[in-house]
N, C-alpha and C positions, 0 to 999 in steps of 0.2 A: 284494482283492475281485475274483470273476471281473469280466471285463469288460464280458459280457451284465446281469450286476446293473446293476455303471455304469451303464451308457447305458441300462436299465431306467429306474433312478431319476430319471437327468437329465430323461427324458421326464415322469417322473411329477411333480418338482417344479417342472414348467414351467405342471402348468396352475393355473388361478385359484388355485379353492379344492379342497382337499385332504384327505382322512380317512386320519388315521396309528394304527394299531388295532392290539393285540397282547394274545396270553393272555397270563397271567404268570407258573406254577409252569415253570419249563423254558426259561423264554423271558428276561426280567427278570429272574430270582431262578436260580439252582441246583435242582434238583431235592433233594431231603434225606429222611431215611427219615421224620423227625417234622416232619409241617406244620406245625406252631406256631410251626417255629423257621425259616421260609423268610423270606429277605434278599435286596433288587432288591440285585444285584451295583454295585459305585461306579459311579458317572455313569449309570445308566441311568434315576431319576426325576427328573434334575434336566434332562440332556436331555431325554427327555417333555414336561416343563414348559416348556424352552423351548420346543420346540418347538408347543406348545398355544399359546402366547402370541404368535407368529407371526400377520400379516395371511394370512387365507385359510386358517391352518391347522386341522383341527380331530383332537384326541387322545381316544383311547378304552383302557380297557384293560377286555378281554372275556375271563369266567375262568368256570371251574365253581363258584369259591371262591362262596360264599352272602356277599353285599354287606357285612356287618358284617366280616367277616372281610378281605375283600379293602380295605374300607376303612384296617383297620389297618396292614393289610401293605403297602400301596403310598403309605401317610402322606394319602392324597389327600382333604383335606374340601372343606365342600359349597361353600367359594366360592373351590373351583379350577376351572379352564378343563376341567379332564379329565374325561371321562366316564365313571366307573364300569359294566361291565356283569356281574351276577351269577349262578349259577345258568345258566352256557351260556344268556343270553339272556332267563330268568324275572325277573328283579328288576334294576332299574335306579337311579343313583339321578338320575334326574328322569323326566320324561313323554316316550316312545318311540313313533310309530305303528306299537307291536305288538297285535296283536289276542289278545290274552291274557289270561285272568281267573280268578283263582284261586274260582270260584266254587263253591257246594255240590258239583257234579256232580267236579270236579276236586280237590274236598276230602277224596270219599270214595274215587277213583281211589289217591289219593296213601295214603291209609289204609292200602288193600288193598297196595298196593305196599311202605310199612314193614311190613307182619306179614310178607309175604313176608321181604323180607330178615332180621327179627328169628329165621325159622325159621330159616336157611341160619346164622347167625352162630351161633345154637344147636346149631346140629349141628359147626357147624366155630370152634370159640369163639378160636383165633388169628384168627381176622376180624375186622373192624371195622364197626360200622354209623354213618353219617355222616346227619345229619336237616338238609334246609334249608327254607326255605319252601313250596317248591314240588317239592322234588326227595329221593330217599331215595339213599344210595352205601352201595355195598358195597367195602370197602376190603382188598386182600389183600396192600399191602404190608410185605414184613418176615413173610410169613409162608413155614412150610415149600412147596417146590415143588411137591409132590403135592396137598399141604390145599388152597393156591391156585387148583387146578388145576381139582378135584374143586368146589370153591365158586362157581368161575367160570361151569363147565356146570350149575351147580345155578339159578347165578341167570339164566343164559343160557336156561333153559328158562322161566323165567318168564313167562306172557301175561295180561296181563291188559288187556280193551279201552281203547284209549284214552292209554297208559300207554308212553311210548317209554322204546325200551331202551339205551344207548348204554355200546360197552363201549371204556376208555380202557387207560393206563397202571395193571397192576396196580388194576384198579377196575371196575366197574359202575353202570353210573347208571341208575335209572330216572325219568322226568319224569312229572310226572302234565297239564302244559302243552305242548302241539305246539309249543314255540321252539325254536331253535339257534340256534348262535353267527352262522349264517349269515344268518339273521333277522333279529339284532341288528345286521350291517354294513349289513344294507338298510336296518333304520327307521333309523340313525345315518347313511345317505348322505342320506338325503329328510329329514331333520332339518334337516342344514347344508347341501344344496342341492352336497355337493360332486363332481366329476366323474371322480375316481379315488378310491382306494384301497391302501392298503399295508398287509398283514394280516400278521403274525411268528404261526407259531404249532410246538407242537413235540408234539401229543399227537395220537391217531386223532380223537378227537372235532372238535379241529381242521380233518379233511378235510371236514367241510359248512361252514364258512367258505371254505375254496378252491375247493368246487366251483361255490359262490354267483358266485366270482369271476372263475372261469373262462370261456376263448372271448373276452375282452376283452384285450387287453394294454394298453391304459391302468392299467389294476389291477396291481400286485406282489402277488404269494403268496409268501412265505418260508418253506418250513421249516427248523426247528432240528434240530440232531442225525440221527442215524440211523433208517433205515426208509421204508418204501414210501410215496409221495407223489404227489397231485398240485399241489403247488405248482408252480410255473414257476424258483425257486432255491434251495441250501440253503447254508445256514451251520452251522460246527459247536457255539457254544455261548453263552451270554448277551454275553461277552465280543464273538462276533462279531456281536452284534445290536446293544447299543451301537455299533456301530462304524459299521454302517448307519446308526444314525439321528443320529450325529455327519454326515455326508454328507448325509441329508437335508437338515440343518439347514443345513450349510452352503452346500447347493444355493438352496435358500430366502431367505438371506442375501444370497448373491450374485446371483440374481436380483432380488429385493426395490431392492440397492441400485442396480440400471441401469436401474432402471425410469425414465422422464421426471419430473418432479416434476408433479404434481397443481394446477393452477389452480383 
């Protein structure tokens, strides 16, 4: 672990209370060409969970995955400590002070946003259309380089008011709700009242969580793997994010245990 991580994290798990936050396809799991079949790499939810259960500590995992899904795949139900966040920020599972409402006006944004992408899938049928609550994806993995290519500025040119466009890993998203994952670290720092943050994340959509983060160095931003970044460190793969939040953990522990005892 470089050494600026180190002494990063030592600062960060010195203070009180704490938000430990991270995406999860790339980050937690392996990247894989079929979602369905994506797996948190060993030890990475069971330290989570320690780590959730920790005095002062508070755990999030913040994903584009649409909640039902992300629930599956990270085992995590509703009377664990961890905070599910779905949909880049649109779907949570508890109550969040986001300002966010899937209402009429945002119902029919979201409409116009699936026909969109149903034309693009239609023209380029190796594509994938992804539907979530609040969110429609255009999915181009696995597909030829060209087809990709051509589907990507097809959906890239899309505008429709209201309607964010966020384009990731071999993907497009559009939102029909103004959240991001950046969003989601603010209403989850003002939740639990805590006064840093530690964000893993390893995709472009990722960079509005670090930039939320950024100019504070009490806060750690990690990215994963390769590519342009403004995180403050990188790691190169789940394996080394486990590793992190083993260190965490054990910063936490051993602070925890020199504390004075409590009268």
């Amino acid at each position: 672990m470089p050494a600026e991580l180190h002494g990063a994290l030592s600062r960060f798990a010195a203070h009180e209370r704490v938000l430990v936050a991270t995406d999860f396809d790339g980050v937690l799991a392996p990247l894989v060409q079929d979602p369905s079949t994506s797996r948190p790499v060993d030890g990475s939810m069971q330290l989570l969970h320690e780590i959730a259960a920790m005095p002062g500590v508070f755990a999030a995992v913040v994903s584009g995955r649409h909640l039902d899904a992300l629930g599956a795949l990270t085992g995590v139900g509703a009377a664990d400590p961890i905070v599910l966040v779905g949909s880049h920020g649109a779907e949570a599972d508890r109550e969040l002070p986001l300002e966010a409402s899937l209402d009429a006006e945002a119902q029919g944004r979201l409409a116009r946003a699936e026909t969109a992408v149903e034309q693009i899938v239609a023209t380029y049928p190796s594509t994938r259309i992804e539907r979530k609550p609040a969110n429609v994806v255009l999915h181009t993995r696995g597909v030829a380089p060209d087809i990709a290519r051509a589907a990507t500025e097809a959906a890239l040119a899309i505008d429709i008011p209201g309607v964010d466009v966020m384009r990731g890993k071999q993907m497009v998203e559009f939102s029909a709700l103004p959240v991001t994952k950046g969003d989601a670290l603010r209403a989850l720092a003002a939740e639990f009242g805590s006064a840093a943050t530690l964000y893993f994340g390893d995709d472009v959509t990722d960079e509005r969580a670090f930039a939320v983060l950024a100019g504070d160095a009490q806060h750690v931003t990690v990215k994963v793997g390769p590519g342009d970044t403004s995180a403050r460190f990188r790691v190169d793969d789940p394996a080394d994010v486990v590793a992190v939040l083993q260190r965490v953990h054990d910063l936490r522990e051993d602070g925890f245990s020199r504390r004075p005892p409590t009268r």
